[in-house]
C-alpha positions as CSV (number, residue, x, y, z in Angstrom):
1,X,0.0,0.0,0.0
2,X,1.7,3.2,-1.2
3,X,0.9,6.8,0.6
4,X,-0.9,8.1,-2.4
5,X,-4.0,5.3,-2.2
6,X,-3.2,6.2,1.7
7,X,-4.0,9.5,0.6
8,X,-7.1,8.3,-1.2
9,X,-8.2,6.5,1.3
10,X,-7.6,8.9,4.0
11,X,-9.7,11.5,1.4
12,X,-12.7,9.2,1.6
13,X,-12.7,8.7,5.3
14,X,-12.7,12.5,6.2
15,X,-15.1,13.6,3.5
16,X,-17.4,11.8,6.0
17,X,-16.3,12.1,8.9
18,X,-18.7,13.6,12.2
19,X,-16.6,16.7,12.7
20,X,-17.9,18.2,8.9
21,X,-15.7,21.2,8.6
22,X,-12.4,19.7,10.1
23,X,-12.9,17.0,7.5
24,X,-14.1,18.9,4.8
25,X,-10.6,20.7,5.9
26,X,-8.6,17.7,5.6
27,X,-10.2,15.9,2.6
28,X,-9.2,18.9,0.8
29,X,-5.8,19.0,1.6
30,X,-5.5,14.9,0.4
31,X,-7.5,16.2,-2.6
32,X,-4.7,19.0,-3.4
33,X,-2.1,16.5,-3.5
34,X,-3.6,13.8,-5.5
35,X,-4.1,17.0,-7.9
36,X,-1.1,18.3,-7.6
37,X,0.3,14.6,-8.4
38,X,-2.1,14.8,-11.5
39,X,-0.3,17.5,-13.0
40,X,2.3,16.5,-12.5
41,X,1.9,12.6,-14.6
42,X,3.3,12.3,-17.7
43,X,3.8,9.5,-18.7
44,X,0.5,7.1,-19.6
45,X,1.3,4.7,-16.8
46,X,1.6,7.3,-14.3
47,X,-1.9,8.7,-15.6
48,X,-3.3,5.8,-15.1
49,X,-2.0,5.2,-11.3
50,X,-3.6,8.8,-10.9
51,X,-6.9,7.4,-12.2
52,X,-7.2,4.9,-10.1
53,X,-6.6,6.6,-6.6
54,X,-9.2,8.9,-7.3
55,X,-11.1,6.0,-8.5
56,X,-10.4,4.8,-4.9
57,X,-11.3,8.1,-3.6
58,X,-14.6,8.2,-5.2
59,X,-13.7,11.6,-6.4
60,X,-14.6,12.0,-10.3
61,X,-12.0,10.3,-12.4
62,X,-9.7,12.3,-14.7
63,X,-10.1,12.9,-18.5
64,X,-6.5,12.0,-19.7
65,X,-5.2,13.3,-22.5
66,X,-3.1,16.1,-23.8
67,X,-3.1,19.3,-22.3
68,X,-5.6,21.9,-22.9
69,X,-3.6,24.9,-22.5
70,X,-0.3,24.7,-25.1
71,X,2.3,26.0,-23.5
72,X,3.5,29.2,-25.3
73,X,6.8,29.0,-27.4
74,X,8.8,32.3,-27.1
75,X,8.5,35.3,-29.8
76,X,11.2,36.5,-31.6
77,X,14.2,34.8,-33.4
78,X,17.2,33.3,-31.6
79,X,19.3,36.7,-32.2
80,X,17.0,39.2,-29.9
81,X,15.9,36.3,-27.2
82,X,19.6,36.0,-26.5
Protein backbone atom coordinates (compact mmCIF):
# COMPACT_ATOMS: atom_id res chain seq x y z
CA UNK A 1 0.00 0.00 0.00
CA UNK A 2 1.73 3.18 -1.16
CA UNK A 3 0.89 6.83 0.59
CA UNK A 4 -0.85 8.07 -2.35
CA UNK A 5 -3.98 5.28 -2.23
CA UNK A 6 -3.23 6.18 1.68
CA UNK A 7 -3.98 9.49 0.59
CA UNK A 8 -7.11 8.27 -1.19
CA UNK A 9 -8.24 6.53 1.32
CA UNK A 10 -7.62 8.92 4.04
CA UNK A 11 -9.67 11.51 1.38
CA UNK A 12 -12.74 9.24 1.57
CA UNK A 13 -12.73 8.73 5.35
CA UNK A 14 -12.66 12.49 6.23
CA UNK A 15 -15.14 13.57 3.47
CA UNK A 16 -17.37 11.76 5.98
CA UNK A 17 -16.27 12.14 8.92
CA UNK A 18 -18.72 13.60 12.21
CA UNK A 19 -16.63 16.69 12.72
CA UNK A 20 -17.87 18.19 8.93
CA UNK A 21 -15.71 21.24 8.60
CA UNK A 22 -12.37 19.71 10.08
CA UNK A 23 -12.91 16.95 7.52
CA UNK A 24 -14.14 18.86 4.84
CA UNK A 25 -10.63 20.75 5.88
CA UNK A 26 -8.57 17.74 5.56
CA UNK A 27 -10.25 15.90 2.58
CA UNK A 28 -9.22 18.92 0.76
CA UNK A 29 -5.77 19.01 1.59
CA UNK A 30 -5.51 14.92 0.37
CA UNK A 31 -7.48 16.21 -2.60
CA UNK A 32 -4.68 19.01 -3.36
CA UNK A 33 -2.08 16.51 -3.53
CA UNK A 34 -3.65 13.77 -5.54
CA UNK A 35 -4.05 17.01 -7.93
CA UNK A 36 -1.11 18.28 -7.61
CA UNK A 37 0.34 14.58 -8.43
CA UNK A 38 -2.09 14.79 -11.48
CA UNK A 39 -0.29 17.49 -13.01
CA UNK A 40 2.35 16.52 -12.47
CA UNK A 41 1.92 12.64 -14.65
CA UNK A 42 3.35 12.35 -17.73
CA UNK A 43 3.77 9.46 -18.69
CA UNK A 44 0.53 7.08 -19.65
CA UNK A 45 1.33 4.69 -16.79
CA UNK A 46 1.63 7.32 -14.34
CA UNK A 47 -1.88 8.75 -15.62
CA UNK A 48 -3.32 5.85 -15.14
CA UNK A 49 -2.02 5.25 -11.26
CA UNK A 50 -3.59 8.80 -10.94
CA UNK A 51 -6.89 7.40 -12.21
CA UNK A 52 -7.19 4.94 -10.12
CA UNK A 53 -6.59 6.64 -6.62
CA UNK A 54 -9.21 8.90 -7.31
CA UNK A 55 -11.06 6.02 -8.45
CA UNK A 56 -10.43 4.76 -4.86
CA UNK A 57 -11.31 8.12 -3.59
CA UNK A 58 -14.61 8.17 -5.18
CA UNK A 59 -13.74 11.56 -6.43
CA UNK A 60 -14.58 11.98 -10.29
CA UNK A 61 -12.01 10.34 -12.43
CA UNK A 62 -9.68 12.30 -14.65
CA UNK A 63 -10.07 12.86 -18.55
CA UNK A 64 -6.47 12.02 -19.68
CA UNK A 65 -5.22 13.29 -22.55
CA UNK A 66 -3.07 16.13 -23.76
CA UNK A 67 -3.09 19.29 -22.34
CA UNK A 68 -5.65 21.87 -22.93
CA UNK A 69 -3.61 24.94 -22.52
CA UNK A 70 -0.29 24.68 -25.06
CA UNK A 71 2.35 25.99 -23.48
CA UNK A 72 3.46 29.21 -25.25
CA UNK A 73 6.80 29.04 -27.36
CA UNK A 74 8.81 32.29 -27.14
CA UNK A 75 8.51 35.28 -29.76
CA UNK A 76 11.21 36.48 -31.56
CA UNK A 77 14.20 34.80 -33.39
CA UNK A 78 17.17 33.32 -31.58
CA UNK A 79 19.29 36.72 -32.19
CA UNK A 80 17.02 39.23 -29.90
CA UNK A 81 15.93 36.32 -27.21
CA UNK A 82 19.60 36.01 -26.48
Amino acid sequence: MNSLTQAGINYREYLDSPSQNAGQHLANTYRNSINSLKKRAHTTKQKQLVQSIEHVCGMFPSQGGRRTTRKRKTKGTRRSRR
